[in-house]
SENUNU-445840 format. One record per residue: z, y, x of N, C-alpha, C in turn. Coordinates in steps of 0.1 Angstrom, whole numbers, plus 5000, padded with zeros to 4 digits. Layout:
ZYXZYXZYX...
REM end
This chain:
244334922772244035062773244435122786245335092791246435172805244935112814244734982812244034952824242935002827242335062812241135132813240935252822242335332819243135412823243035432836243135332842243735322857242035302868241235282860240135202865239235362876239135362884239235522894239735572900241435512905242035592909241935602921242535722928242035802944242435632949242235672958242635542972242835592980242735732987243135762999244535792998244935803011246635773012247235713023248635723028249135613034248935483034249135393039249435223031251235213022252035303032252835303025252635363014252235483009252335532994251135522982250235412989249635312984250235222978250935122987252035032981253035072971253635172969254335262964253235252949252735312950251735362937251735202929251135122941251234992937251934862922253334942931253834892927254134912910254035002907254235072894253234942882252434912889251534842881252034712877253134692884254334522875254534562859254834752863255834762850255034782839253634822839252434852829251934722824252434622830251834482822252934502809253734522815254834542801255234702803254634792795254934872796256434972789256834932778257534942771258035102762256635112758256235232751257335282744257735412743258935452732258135432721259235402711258735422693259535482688258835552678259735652667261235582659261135442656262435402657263835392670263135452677263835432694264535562694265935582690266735732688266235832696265735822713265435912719264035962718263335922708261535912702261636002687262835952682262635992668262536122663261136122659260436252654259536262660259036192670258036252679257036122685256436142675255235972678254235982692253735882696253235852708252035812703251835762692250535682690249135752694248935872693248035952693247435952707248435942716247935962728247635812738248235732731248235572738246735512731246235552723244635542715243635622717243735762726243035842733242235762745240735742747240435732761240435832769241435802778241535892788240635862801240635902809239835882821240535922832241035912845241635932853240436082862241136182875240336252875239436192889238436222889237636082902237836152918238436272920238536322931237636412936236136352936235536422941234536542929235136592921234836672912235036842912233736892915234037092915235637142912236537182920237337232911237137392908237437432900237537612903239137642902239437722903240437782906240837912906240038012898240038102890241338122877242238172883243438172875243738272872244638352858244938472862246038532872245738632876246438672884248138702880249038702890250238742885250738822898250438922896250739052914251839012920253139042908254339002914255038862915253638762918254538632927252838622935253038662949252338682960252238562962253438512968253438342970253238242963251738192962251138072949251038002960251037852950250737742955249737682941248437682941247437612934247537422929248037402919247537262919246937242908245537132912244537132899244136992903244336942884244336802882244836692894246536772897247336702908247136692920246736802923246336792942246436952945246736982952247237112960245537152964245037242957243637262964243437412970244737532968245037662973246137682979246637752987247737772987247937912996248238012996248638123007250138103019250038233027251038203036252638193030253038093025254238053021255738153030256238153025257538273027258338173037258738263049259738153059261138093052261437983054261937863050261337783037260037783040259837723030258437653034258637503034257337423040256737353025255537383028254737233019254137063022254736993019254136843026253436783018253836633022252836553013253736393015253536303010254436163010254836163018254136173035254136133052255336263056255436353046256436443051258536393047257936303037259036283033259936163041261136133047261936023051261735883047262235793050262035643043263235693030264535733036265135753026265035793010263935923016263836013007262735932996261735863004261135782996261335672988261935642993263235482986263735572973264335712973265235702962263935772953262335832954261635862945262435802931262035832919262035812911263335782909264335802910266035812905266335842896267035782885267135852874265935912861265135862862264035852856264035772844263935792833263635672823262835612829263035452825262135332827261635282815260335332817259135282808258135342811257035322803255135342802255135442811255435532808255035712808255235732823256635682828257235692842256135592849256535472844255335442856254035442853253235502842252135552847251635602854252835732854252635842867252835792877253835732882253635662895252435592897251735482886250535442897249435502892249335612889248235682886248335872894249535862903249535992908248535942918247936132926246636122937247436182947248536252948249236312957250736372955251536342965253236342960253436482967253736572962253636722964254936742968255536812980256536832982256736952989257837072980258837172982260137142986260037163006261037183012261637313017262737323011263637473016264537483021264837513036265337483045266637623051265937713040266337843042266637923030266938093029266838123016265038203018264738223012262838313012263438433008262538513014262438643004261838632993261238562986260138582977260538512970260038482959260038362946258238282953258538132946257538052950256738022938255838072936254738032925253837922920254237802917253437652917252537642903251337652907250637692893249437462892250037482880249537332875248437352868246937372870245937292859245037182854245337162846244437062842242937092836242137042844240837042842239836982838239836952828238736842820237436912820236536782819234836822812234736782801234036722799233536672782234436562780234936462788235536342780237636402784238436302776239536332780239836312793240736392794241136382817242936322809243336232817244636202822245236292840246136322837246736382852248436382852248336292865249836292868250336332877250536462877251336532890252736462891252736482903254136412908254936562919256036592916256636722926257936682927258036682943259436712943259936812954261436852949261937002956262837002963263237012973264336952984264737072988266137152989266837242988267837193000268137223013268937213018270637233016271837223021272737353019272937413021273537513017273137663013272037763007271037633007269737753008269537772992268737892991268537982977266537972975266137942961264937922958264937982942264038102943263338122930261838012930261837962916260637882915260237912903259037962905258137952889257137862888257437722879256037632876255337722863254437722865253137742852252237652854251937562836251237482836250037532823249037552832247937572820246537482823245637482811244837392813243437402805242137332808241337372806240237232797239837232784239437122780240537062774240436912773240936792768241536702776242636702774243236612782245136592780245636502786247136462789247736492807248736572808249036602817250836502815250536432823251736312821252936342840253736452836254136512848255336472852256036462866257236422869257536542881258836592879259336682888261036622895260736602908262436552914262636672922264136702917264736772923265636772932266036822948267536782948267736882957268936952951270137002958270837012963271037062978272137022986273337132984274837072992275937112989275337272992276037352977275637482978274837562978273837472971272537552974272337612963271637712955271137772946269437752940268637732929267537742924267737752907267037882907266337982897265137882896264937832884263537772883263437782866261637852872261437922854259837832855259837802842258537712834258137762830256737762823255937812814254737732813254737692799253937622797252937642787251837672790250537742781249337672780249537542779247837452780247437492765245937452766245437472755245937402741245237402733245637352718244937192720244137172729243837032733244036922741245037002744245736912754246936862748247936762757249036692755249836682765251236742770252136792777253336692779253136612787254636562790255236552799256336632801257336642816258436602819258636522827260236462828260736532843261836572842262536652851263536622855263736532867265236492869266036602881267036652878267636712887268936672897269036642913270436562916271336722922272236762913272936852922274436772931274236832942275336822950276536882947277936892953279136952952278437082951279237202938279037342941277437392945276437312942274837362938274837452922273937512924273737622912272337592904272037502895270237522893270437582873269937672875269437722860267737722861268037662848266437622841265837732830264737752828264637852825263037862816262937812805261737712798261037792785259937832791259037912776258137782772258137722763256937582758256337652745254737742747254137762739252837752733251937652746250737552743250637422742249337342741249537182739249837182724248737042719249337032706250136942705250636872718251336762712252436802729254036812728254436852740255936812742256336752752257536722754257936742766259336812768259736842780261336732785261236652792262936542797263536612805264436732808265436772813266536622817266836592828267636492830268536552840269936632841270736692850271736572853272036532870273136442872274036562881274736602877275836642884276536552895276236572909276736452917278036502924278636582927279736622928280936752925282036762928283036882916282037012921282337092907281937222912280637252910279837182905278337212901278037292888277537352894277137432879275537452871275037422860273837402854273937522842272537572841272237682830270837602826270737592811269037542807269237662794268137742799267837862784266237842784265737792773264337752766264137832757263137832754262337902740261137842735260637762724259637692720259037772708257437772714257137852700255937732692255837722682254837622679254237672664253237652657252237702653251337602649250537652634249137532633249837432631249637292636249437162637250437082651250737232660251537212668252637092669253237012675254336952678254636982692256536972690257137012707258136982709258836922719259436842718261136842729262136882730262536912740264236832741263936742747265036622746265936592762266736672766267736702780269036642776269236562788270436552794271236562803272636622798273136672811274536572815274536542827275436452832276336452839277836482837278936522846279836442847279436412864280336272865281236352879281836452878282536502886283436612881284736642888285436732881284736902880285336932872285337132875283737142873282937042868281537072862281637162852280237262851280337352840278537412837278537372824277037352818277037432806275637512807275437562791273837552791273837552781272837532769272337602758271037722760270637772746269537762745268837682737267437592731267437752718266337792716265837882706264437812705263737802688262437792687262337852675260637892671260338002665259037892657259137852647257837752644257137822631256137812628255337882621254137772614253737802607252237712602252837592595252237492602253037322600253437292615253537392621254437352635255637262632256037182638257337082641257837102657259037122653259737132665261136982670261736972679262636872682263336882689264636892687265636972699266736832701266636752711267736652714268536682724269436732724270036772739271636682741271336632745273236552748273836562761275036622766276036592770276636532774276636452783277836312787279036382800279936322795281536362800281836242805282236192821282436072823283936102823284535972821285735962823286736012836285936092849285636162862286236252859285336242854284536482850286136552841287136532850288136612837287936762841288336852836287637012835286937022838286036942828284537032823284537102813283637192821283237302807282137282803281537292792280837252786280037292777278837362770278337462761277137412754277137392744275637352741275037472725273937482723273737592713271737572710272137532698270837562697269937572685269237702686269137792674267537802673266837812659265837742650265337872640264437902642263738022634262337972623262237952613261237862604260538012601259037972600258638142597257638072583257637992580256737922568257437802562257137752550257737612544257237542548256037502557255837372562256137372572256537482574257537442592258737312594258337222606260037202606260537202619261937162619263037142628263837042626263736952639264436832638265736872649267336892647267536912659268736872657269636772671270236672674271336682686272136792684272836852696273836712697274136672708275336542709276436572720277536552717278636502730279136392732278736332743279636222749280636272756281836222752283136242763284236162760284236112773285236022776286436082788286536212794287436252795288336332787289436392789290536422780290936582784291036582797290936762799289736832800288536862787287636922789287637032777286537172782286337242768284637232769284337142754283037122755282737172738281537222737281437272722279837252723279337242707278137252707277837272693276737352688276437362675274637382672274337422658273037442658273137522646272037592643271337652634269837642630269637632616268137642613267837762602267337832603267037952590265338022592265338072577263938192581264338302588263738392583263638502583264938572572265638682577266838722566266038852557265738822545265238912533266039032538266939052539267639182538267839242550267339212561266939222573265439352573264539262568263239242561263139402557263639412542264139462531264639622538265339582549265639782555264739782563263939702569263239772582261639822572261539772562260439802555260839942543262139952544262940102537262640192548262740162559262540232565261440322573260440262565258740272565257740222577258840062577258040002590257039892577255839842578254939742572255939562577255339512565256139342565255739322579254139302583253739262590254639292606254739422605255539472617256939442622257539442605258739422603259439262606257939172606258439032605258339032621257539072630257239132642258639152651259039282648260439332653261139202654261639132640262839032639262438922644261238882648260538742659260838772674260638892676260938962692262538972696263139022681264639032687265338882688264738822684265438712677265238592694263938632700263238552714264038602727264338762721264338852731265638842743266538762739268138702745267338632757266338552756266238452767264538562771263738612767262638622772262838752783263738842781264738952787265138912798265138752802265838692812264738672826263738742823262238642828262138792838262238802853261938922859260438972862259638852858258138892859257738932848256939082852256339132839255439072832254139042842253038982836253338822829254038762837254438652827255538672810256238742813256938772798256038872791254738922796253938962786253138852778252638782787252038672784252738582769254038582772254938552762255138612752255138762747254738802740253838792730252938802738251538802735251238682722251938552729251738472723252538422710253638512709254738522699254438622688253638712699252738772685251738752676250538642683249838592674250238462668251438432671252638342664252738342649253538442650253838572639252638592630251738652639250538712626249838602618250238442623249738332621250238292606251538272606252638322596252438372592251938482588251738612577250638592568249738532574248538502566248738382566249438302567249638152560250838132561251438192548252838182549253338062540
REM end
């Protein structure tokens, strides 16, 4: 099936990031697919998508690029079905390349830290262009990288490949949005790295259709005293998984991941991060919220590791579960590893409905169920969606929390 898969792909390129691509195709003879007995899988089956014919995209195919607009992030960068096909005048210190922009070094360490299996090297020998955000400076602006996938009538496969290089000192607002059009699997890899000091604000949003399949692996390398907070709305795709992978590479680093998953219908989502502190005076939090409704299924795996290094680390993990129907569920798996001895690390979870007596006064008080179940979905999102400084996007989120909600009320 992979090779069916593969049978199309671009050719244009370097020789070196041809070879590169290349090489990926050792590991697909053996690919070593997760399975639902495999702890970091469990709950969240593969089969569906490994028995899809997918088709790779042939390059030379109409794109459009008709997106909605968002006023307040001027600075877009367009990618559709993994190729940069728009872009406007980018904010000073901040360049766009392509593989030939990147070092031998920088190319050697691609893929660091990445799980090894199928999925990873698919994307590698099935990406068409290695997308690269260099910031050399701080911008005035936030950078807008907008992902879609674009199918026709048969399934499309697309494997974007990004990575984001942050010098020291420098400061980067980043908004990915991934939306998408038709049928298809967008099989995504994001490398990040941060130099000593530097700061990135980076917010997700993820809205592909109800036909498509979403999977993202995210590795981040922070340096001594870098700042990256994550910042993740997952509310399209019927089938969706996001790999947060944080290596703290020296003392002083600090990490924020605040998500929100909303799922619905037939939905599945999937959100399984690890954060890694192998250095002293590290300090990490963590608050996962999801909101599931219909026969939505949700999966929250987030673990912690404490090296025997890392003494004063601080540590936070939290993650809270809103069921809006009985066929809803929630699978969720908060973990700590630690092997040092001076750390304060804590972690918990919650799962519940809706509170009747919640309910019970706002409808005393002559608001409708409907409205009422409304209010307590909004307040409940509202901690992390409050956090989002673009209007048009945290309406968007709304928006979608609302016909969430109304989805649940009439199939409760």
């Amino acid at each position: 099936m992979v090779t069916d898969w593969l049978q199309g792909r671009p050719t244009l390129g370097t020789p070196a990031f041809l070879a590169w691509r290349d090489r990926a195709l050792i590991a697909l003879d053996d690919p070593n697919w997760p399975a639902l007995d495999v702890e970091a899988w469990r709950g969240t089956e593969v089969k569906s998508l490994l028995t899809t014919p997918f088709h790779l995209p042939s390059g030379d195919e109409r794109l459009e690029t008709q997106l909605p607009p968002v006023p307040e992030l001027p600075c877009s960068v367009t990618v559709v079905n993994g190729r940069v096909v728009d872009h406007g005048e980018l904010p000073a210190g901040v360049s766009l390349g392509d593989w030939p922009d990147l070092s031998p070094a920088e190319q050697a360490a691609l893929g660091r830290g990445l799980p090894a299996d199928g999925f990873t090297a698919l994307n590698q020998a099935a990406v068409a262009q290695v997308v690269l955000l260099r910031v050399s400076d701080t911008p005035a602006q936030p950078v807008h990288l907008r992902h879609q996938l674009q199918a026709d009538s048969t399934p499309l496969l697309v494997c974007p490949r990004l990575v984001v290089r942050l010098a020291p000192a420098a400061r980067l607002t980043l908004v990915t949005e991934y939306l998408s059009v038709g049928t298809g699997w967008l099989n995504g890899v994001v490398e990040i790295h941060l130099g000593q000091g530097s700061h990135l604000e980076h917010y997700l949003l993820q809205q592909e259709s109800f036909q498509s399949a979403h999977l993202l692996r995210l590795v981040v390398h922070q340096a001594q005293d870098s700042h990256y907070t994550l910042r993740t709305v997952s509310a399209g795709a019927r089938w969706s998984r996001c790999e947060p992978v944080i290596e703290q590479m020296g003392p002083g680093t600090v990490t924020e991941l605040r998500g929100l998953t909303l799922v619905g219908n037939r939905q599945h989502s999937d959100m399984h991060s690890v954060i890694n502190h192998h250095h002293p005076h590290g300090y990490s939090r963590q608050v996962q919220k999801c909101v599931a409704a219909g026969q939505g299924q949700a999966v929250f795996h987030g673990r912690v590791r404490v090296a025997a290094a890392a003494q004063w680390t601080d540590a936070g993990q939290l993650n809270q579960n809103l069921l809006l129907s009985k066929q809803a569920k929630v699978d969720t798996r908060p973990q700590l590893e630690i092997q040092a001895d001076q750390v304060k690390c804590t972690h918990g979870a919650t799962v519940s409905d809706l509170d009747p007596d919640a309910l019970f006064y706002l409808q005393s008080r002559g608001i409708d169920a409907v409205a009422a179940r409304s209010l307590l979905v909004a307040g409940f999102a509202q901690e992390l969606l409050q956090e989002w400084p673009f209007p048009t996007l945290r309406q968007r989120c709304h928006l979608w929390m609302q016909k969430l909600t109304l989805s649940a009320e009439v199939n409760p």
